[in-house]
MMTF fields as JSON, N, C-alpha, C and O atoms, coordinates in Angstrom:
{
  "mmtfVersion": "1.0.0",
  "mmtfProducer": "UNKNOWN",
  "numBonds": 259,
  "numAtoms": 260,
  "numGroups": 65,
  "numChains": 1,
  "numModels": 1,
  "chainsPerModel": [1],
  "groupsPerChain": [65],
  "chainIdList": ["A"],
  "bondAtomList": [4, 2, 8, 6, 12, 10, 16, 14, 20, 18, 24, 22, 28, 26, 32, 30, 36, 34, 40, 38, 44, 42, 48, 46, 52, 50, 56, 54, 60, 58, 64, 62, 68, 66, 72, 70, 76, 74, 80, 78, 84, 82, 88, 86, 92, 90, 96, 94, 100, 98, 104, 102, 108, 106, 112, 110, 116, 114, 120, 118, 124, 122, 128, 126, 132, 130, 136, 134, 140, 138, 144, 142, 148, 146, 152, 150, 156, 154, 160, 158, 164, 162, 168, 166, 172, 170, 176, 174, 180, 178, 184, 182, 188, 186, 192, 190, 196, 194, 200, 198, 204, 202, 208, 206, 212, 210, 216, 214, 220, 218, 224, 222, 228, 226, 232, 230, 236, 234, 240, 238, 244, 242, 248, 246, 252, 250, 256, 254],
  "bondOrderList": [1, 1, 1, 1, 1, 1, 1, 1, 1, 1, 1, 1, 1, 1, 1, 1, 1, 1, 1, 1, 1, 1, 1, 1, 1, 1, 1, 1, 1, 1, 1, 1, 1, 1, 1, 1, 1, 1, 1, 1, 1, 1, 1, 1, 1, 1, 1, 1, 1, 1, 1, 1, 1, 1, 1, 1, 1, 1, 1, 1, 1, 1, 1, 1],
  "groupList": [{"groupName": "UNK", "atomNameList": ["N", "CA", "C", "O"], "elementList": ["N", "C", "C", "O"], "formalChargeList": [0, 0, 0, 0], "bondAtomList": [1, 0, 2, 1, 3, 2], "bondOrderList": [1, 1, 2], "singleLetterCode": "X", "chemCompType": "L-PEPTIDE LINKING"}],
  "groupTypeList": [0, 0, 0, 0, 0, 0, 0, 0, 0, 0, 0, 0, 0, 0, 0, 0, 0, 0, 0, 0, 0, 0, 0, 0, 0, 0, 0, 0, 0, 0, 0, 0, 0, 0, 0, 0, 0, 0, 0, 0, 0, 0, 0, 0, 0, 0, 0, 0, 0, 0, 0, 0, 0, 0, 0, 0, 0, 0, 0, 0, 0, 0, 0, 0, 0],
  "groupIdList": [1, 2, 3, 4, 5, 6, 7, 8, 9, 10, 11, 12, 13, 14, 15, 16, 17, 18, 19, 20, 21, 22, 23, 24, 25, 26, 27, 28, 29, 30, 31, 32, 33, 34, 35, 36, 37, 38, 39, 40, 41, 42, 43, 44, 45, 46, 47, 48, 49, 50, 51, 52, 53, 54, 55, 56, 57, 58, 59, 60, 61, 62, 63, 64, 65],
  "secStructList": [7, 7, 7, 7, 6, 2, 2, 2, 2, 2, 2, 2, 2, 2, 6, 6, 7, 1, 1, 7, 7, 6, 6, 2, 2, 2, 2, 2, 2, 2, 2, 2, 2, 2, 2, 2, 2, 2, 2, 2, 2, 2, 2, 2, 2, 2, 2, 2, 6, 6, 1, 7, 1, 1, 7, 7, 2, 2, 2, 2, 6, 6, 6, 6, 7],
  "xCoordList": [126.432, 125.186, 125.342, 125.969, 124.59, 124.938, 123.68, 123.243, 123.303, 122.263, 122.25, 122.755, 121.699, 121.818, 121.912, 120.838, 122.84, 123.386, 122.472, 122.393, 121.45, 120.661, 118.933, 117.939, 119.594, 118.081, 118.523, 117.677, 119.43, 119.983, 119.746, 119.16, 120.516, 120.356, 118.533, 118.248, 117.619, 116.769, 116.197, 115.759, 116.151, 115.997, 116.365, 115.727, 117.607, 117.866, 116.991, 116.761, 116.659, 116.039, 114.486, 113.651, 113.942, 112.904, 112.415, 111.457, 113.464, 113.365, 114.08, 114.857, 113.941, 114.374, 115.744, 115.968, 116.715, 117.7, 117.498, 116.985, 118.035, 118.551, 119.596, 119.315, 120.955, 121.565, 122.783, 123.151, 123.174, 123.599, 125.018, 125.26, 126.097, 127.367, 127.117, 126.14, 128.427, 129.094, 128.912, 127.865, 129.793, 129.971, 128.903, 128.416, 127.889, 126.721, 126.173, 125.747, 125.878, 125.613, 125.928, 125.224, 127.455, 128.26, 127.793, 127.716, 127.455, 127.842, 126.589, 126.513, 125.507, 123.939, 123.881, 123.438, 123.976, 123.9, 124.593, 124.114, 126.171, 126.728, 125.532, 124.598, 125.424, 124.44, 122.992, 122.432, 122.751, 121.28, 121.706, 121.125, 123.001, 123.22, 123.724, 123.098, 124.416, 124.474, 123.383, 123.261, 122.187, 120.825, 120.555, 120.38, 120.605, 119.759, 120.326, 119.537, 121.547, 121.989, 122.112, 122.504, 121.813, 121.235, 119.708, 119.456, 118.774, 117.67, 117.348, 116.517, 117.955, 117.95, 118.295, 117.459, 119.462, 120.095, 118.946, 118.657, 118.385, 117.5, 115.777, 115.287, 115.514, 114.614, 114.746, 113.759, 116.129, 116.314, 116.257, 115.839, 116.461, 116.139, 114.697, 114.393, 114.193, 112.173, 112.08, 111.687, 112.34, 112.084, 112.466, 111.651, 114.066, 114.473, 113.93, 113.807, 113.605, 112.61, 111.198, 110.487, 110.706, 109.531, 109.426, 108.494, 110.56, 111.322, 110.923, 110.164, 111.314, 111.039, 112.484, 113.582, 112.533, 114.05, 113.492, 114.223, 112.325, 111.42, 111.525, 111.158, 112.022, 111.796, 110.363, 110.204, 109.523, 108.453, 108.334, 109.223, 107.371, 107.692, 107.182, 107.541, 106.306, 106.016, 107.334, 107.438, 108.381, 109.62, 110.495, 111.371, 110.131, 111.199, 110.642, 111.371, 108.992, 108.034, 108.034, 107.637, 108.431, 108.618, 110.365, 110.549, 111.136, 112.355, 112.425, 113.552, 111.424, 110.632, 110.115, 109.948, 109.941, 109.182, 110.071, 109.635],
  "yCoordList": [78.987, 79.667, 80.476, 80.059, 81.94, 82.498, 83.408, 84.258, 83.279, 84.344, 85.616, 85.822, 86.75, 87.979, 88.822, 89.311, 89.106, 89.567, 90.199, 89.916, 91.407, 91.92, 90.74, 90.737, 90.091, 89.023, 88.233, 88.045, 87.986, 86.977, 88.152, 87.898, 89.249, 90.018, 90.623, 90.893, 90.73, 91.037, 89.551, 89.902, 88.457, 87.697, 87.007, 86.3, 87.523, 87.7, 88.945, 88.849, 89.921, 90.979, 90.461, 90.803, 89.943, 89.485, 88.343, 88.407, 87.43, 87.139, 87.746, 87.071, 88.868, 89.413, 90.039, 90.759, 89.64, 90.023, 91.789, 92.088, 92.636, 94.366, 94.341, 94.393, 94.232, 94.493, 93.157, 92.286, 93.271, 92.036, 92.471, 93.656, 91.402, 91.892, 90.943, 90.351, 91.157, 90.77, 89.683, 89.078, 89.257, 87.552, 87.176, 86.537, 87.209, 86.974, 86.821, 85.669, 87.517, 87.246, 86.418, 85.975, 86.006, 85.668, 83.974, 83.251, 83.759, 82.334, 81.64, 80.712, 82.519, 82.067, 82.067, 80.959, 82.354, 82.214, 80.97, 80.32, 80.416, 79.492, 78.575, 78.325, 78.211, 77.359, 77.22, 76.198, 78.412, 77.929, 76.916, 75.856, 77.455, 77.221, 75.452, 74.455, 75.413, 73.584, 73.046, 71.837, 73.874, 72.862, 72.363, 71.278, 73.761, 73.834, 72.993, 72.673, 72.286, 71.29, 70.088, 69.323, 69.588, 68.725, 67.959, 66.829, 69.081, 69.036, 68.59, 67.687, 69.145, 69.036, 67.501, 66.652, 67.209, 65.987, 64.774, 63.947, 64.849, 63.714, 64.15, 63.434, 65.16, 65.34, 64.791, 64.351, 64.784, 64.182, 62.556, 61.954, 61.646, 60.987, 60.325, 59.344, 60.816, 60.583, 60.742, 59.737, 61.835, 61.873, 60.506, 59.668, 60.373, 59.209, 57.847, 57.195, 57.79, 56.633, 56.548, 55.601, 57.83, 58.084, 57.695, 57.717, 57.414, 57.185, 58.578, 58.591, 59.933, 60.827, 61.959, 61.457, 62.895, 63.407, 64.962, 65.863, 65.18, 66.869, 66.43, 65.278, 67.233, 67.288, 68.141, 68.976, 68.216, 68.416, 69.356, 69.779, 69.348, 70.333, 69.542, 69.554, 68.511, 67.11, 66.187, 65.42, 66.562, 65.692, 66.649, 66.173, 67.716, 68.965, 68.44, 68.32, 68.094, 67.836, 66.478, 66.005, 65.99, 64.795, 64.431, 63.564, 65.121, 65.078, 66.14, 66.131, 67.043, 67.287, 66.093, 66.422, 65.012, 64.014, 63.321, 62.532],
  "zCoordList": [73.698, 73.937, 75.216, 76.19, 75.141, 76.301, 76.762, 75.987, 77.605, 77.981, 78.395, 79.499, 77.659, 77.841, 78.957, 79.308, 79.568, 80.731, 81.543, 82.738, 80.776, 81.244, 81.882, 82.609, 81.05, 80.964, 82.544, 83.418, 82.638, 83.328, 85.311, 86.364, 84.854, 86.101, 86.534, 87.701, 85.529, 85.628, 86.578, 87.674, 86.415, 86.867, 88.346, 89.126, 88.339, 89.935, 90.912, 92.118, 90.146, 91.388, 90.699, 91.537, 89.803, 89.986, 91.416, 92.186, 91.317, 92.789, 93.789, 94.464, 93.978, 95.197, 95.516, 96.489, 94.485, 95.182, 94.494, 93.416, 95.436, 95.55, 94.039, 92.841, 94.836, 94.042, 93.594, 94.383, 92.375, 91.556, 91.237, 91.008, 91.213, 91.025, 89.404, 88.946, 88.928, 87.413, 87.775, 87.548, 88.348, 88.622, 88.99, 88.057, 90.259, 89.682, 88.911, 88.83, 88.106, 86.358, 85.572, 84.664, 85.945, 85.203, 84.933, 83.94, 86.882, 87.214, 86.553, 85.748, 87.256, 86.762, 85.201, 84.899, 84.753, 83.256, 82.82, 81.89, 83.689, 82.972, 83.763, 83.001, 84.664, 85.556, 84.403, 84.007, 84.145, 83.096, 82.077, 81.844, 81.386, 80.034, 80.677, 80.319, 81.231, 81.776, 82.123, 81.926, 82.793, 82.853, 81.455, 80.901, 81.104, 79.776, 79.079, 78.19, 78.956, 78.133, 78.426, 77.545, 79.742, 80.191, 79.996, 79.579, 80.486, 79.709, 78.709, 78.602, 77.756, 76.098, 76.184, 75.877, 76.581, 76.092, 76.308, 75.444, 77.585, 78.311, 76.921, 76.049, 77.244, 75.991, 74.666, 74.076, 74.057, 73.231, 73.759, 72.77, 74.761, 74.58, 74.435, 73.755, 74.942, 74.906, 73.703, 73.109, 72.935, 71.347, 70.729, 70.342, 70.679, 70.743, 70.224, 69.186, 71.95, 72.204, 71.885, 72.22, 71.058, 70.635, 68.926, 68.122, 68.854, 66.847, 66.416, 65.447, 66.99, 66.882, 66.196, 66.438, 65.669, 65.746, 65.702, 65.289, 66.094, 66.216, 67.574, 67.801, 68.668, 69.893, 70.297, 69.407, 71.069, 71.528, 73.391, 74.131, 73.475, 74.836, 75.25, 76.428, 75.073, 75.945, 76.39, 77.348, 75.27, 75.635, 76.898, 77.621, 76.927, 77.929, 79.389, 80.374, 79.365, 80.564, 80.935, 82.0, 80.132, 80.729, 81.577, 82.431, 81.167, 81.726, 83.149, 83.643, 83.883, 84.548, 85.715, 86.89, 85.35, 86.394, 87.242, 88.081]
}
């Protein structure tokens, strides 16, 4: 999974930064995509533990606390 380069740099000068190199881009995107699969994983467990196998955005918010 990879996040759209432009999506990813728009997001850096949304907070502030001027100007954005490649690698920049590059790194933040892998950094989302490892939260993001982290996340997921712990979400899946609340579902889980919910006898659930539809994950929920109550399960994303609760891995949040």
């Amino acid at each position: 999974m990879t996040f759209a380069k432009a999506q990813v740099k728009r997001l850096i000068k949304k907070s502030g930064g001027k100007r954005v190199s490649k690698d920049a881009v590059d790194t933040l995107s892998q950094l989302m995509e490892d939260k993001a699969l982290e996340v997921t994983a712990k979400a899946l467990k609340f579902a889980s533990y919910a006898k659930r196998r539809t994950l929920k955005a109550s399960d994303f918010e609760m891995t949040q606390l």
